[in-house]
C-alpha positions as CSV (number, residue, x, y, z in Angstrom):
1,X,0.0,0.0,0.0
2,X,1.0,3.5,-0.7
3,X,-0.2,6.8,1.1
4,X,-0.6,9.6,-0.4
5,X,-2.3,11.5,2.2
6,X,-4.6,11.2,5.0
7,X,-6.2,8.2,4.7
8,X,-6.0,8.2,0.6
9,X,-4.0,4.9,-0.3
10,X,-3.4,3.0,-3.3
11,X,-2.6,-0.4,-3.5
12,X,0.8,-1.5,-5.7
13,X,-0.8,-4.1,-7.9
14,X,-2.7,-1.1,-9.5
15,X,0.5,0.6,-10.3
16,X,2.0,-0.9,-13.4
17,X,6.0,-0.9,-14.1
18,X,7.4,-0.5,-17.3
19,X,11.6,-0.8,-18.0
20,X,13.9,0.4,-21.0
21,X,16.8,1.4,-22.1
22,X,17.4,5.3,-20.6
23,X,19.7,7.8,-22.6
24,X,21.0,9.3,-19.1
25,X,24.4,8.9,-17.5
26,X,25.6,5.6,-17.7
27,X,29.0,5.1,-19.9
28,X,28.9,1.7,-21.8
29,X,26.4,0.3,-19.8
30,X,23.3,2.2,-21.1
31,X,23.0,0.4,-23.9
32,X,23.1,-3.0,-21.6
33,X,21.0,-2.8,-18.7
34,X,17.3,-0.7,-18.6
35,X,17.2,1.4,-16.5
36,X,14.7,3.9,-17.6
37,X,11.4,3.7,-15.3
38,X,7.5,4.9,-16.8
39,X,5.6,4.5,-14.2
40,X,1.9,3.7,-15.2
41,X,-1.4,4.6,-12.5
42,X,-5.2,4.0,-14.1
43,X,-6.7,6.7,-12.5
44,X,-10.3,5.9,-13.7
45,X,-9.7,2.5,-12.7
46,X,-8.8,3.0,-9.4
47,X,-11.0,0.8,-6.6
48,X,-9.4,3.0,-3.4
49,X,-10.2,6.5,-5.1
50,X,-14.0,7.8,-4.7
51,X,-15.5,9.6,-7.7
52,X,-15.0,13.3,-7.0
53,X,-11.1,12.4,-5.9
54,X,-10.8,10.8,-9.7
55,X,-12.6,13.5,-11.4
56,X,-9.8,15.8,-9.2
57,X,-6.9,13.9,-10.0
58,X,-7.9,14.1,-14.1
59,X,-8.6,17.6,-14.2
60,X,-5.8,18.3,-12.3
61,X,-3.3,16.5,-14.1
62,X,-4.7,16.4,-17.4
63,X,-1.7,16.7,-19.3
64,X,-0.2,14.0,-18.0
65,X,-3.1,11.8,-18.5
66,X,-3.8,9.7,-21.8
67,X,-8.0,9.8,-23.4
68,X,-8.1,6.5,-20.5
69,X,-7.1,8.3,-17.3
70,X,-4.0,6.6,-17.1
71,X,-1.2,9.1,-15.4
72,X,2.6,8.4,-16.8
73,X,5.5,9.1,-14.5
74,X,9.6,9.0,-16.6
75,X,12.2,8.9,-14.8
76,X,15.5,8.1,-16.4
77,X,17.9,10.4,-14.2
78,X,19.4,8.1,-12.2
79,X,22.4,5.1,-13.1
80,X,20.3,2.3,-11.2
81,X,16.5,0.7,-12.0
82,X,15.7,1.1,-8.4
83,X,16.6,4.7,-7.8
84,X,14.4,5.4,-10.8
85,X,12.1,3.4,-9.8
86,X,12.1,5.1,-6.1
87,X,11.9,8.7,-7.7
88,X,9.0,7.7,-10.5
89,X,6.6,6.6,-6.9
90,X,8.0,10.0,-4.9
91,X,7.5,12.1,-8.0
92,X,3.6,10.3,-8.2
93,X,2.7,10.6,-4.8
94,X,3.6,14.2,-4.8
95,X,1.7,14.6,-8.0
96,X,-1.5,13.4,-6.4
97,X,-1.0,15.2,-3.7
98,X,-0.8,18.7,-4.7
99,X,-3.7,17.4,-7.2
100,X,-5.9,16.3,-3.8
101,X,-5.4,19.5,-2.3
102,X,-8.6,21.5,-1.5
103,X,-8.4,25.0,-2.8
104,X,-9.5,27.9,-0.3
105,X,-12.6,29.0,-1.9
106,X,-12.0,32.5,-2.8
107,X,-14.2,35.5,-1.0
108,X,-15.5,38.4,-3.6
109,X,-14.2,41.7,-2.6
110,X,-15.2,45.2,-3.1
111,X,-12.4,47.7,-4.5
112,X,-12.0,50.2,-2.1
113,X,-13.3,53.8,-2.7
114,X,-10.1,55.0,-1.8
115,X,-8.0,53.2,-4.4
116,X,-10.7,53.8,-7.3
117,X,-10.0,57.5,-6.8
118,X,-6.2,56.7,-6.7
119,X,-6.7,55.1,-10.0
120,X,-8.6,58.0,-11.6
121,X,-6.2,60.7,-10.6
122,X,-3.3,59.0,-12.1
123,X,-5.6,58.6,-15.2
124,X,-5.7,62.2,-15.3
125,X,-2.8,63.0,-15.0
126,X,-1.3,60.9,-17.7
127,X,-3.8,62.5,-20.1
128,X,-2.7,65.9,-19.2
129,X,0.6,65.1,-19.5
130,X,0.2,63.8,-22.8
131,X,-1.8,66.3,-23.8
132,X,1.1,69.0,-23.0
133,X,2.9,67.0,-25.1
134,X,1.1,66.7,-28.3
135,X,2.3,69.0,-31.5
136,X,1.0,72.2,-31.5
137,X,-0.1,73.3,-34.6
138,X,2.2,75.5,-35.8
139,X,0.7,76.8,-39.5
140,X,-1.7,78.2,-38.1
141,X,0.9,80.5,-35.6
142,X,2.5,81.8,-38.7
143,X,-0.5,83.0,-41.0
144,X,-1.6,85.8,-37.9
């Protein structure tokens, strides 16, 4: 079993564990041993997940998820299987964490009178300013 936070597990035999050949460090033995890690979790499939926590996971991490709510976790950045394998679970737990997060609902606020005015003086002045600054017309001047 793996916890991902209070009381949200998943078992292992829903993860599934896919090995290749990685193009990290390595020297001569890359192209021998696999060592690259993808990590596979069936989202939509999962028995220990309620509804709403899916539906948050997929929207959440929807571009990481394939058309069959399946999530996909690389790792290749390590020389060994098993530290790849250790940083493709950390790297999904703490992607289904921050997905399982509730978000503070926001509270509507009114703009206070104060900075309104603020805003509409600085509005003025700017078009005063640029006012001063526009071309005078100067034909005009010379026919008097």
């Amino acid at each position: 079993m793996i916890e991902i936070k209070d009381g949200v597990v998943i078992r292992e035999d829903e993860l599934v564990w896919k090995v290749s050949r990685s193009g990290g460090p390595g020297g001569q033995n890359v192209n021998k041993v696999n060592t690259r890690v993808t990590l596979l979790f069936d989202v939509a499939n999962c028995t220990n997940l309620s509804d709403v926590q899916k539906q948050q996971i997929l929207t959440h991490l929807s571009s990481r998820a394939d058309k069959n709510g399946v999530i996909r976790v690389v790792s290749q950045r390590f020389r060994t299987q098993r530290a790849n394998r250790d940083f493709a679970l950390d790297r999904l737990r703490e992607l289904l964490e921050e997905a399982l997060k509730e978000m503070p609902i926001r509270k509507k606020t009114r703009i206070p009178y104060a900075a309104k005015q603020q805003r509409f003086e600085k509005k003025k002045k700017r078009s005063i300013l640029k006012r001063q600054r526009a071309k005078k017309d100067w034909a005009g001047d010379l026919a008097n």
